[in-house]
C-alpha positions in Angstrom: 114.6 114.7 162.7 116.7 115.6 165.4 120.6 117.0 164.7 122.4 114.1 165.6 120.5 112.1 162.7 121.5 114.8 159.5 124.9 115.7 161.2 126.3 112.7 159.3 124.8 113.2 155.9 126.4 116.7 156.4 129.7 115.5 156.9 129.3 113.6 153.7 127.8 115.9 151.8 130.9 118.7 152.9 133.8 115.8 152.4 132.1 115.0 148.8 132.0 119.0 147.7 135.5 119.6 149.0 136.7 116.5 147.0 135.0 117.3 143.7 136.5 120.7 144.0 140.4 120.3 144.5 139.2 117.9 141.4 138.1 121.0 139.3 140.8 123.5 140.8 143.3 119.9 139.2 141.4 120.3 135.6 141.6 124.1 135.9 145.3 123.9 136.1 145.7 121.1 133.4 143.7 123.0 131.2 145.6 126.4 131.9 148.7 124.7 130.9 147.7 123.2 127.7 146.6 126.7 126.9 149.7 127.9 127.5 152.0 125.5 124.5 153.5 127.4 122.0 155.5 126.2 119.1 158.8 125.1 120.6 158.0 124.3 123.7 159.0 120.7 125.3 156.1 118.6 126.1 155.2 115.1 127.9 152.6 113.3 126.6 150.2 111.0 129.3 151.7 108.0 127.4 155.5 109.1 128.4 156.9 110.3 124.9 158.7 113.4 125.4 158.5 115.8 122.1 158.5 119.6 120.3 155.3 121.2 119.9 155.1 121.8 116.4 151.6 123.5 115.6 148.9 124.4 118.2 145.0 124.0 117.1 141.6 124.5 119.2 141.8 120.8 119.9 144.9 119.3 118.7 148.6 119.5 118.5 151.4 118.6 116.2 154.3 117.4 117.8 157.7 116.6 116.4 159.1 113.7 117.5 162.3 113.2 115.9 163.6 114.2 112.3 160.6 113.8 109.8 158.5 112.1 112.6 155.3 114.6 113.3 152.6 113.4 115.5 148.9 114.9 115.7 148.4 114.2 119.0 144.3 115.6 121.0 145.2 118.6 123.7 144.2 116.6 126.4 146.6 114.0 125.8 149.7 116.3 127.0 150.7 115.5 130.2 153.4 118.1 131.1 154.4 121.4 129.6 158.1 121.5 130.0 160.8 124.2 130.6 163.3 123.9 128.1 166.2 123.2 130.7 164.1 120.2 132.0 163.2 119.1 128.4 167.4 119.4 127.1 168.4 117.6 130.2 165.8 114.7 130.1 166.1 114.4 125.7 169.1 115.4 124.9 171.3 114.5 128.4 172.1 118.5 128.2 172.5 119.9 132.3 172.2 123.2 132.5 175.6 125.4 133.1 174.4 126.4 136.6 176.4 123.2 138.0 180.2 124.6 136.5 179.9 127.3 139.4 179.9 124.9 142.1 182.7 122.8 143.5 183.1 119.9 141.7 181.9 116.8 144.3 184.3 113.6 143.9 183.3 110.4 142.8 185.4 108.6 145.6 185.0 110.3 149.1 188.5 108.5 150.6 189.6 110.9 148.5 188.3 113.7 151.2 189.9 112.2 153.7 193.3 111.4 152.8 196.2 113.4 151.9 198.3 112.5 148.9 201.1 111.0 150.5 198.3 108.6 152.2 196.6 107.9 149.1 199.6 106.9 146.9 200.3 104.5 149.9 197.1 102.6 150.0 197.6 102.2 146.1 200.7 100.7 146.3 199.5 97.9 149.1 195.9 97.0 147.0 194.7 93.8 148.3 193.6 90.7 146.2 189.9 90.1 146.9 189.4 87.5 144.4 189.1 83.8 144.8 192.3 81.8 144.3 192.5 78.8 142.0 192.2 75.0 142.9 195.7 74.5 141.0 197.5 77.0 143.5 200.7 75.8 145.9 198.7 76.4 149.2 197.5 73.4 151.4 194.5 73.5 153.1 193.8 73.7 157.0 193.6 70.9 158.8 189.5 72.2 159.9 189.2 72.2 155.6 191.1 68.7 155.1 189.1 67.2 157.9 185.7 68.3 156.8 186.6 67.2 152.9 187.4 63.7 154.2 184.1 63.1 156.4 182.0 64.4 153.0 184.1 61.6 151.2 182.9 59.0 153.4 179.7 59.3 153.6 177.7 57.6 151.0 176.5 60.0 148.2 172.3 60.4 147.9 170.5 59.8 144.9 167.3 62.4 144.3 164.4 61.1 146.5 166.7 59.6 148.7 166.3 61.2 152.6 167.8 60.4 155.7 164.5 59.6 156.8 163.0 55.9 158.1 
């Protein structure tokens, strides 16, 4: 067999061992992970339900779920070992205090760009955007009239009607 022949089964053969191990080096990492739980810590589960690790075992772990609500739950079912900044912020809606340091980012930019004086102007001249009533004073345009009219006329089509012969 020449070189050229086997230089493609050892192509696969190298794509197929390089595969299978960033798949071990993946359940290396999991595996470290679940190792590392301790009571306390925030956890994910592969299903999505966030909860307190309660109790550690060889192959399970007792989670608390809520008040009164414990869960026996297989190692391999944890998804994500979570800090506990990342676990009060995504349960509880707690952000960390990091953010009170920084300048506080308005909700409405215009407010970046105008002074005061500007924006207690623009207040006072706010413009209706909504649609006005049928029973209002105005008249319509002649372009509106006109159009209104030729709909009148015309005779009204029953379904399955076309203007089709």
């Amino acid at each position: 067999m020449s070189l050229v022949t086997l230089l493609p089964f050892i192509v696969l053969i190298g794509a197929m061992f390089l595969m299978t191990r960033s798949a071990k080096k993946k359940q290396q990492q999991a595996a470290d992970m679940r190792n590392q739980m301790q009571p306390g810590s925030g956890v994910r589960t592969i299903g999505g339900m966030y909860a307190t690790v309660k109790e550690v075992n060889e192959d399970t772990v007792l989670l608390d779920a809520g008040p009164g609500v414990d869960l026996l739950f297989a190692k391999n079912a944890i998804g994500a070992v979570l800090s506990d900044d990342e676990y009060n912020r995504i349960v509880h809606g707690i952000e960390h205090d990091l953010k009170a340091d920084a300048d506080v980012v308005p909700d409405d930019a215009s407010s970046l760009t105008e002074s005061d004086d500007a924006a207690a102007a623009s207040d006072e001249k706010s413009v209706d955007l909504g649609k006005k009533d049928a029973d209002t004073d105005e008249e319509p345009s002649d372009d509106v009239a006109a159009a209104e009219t030729k709909a009148d006329s015309e005779p009204k089509k029953s379904d399955g009607e076309s203007d089709a012969k």
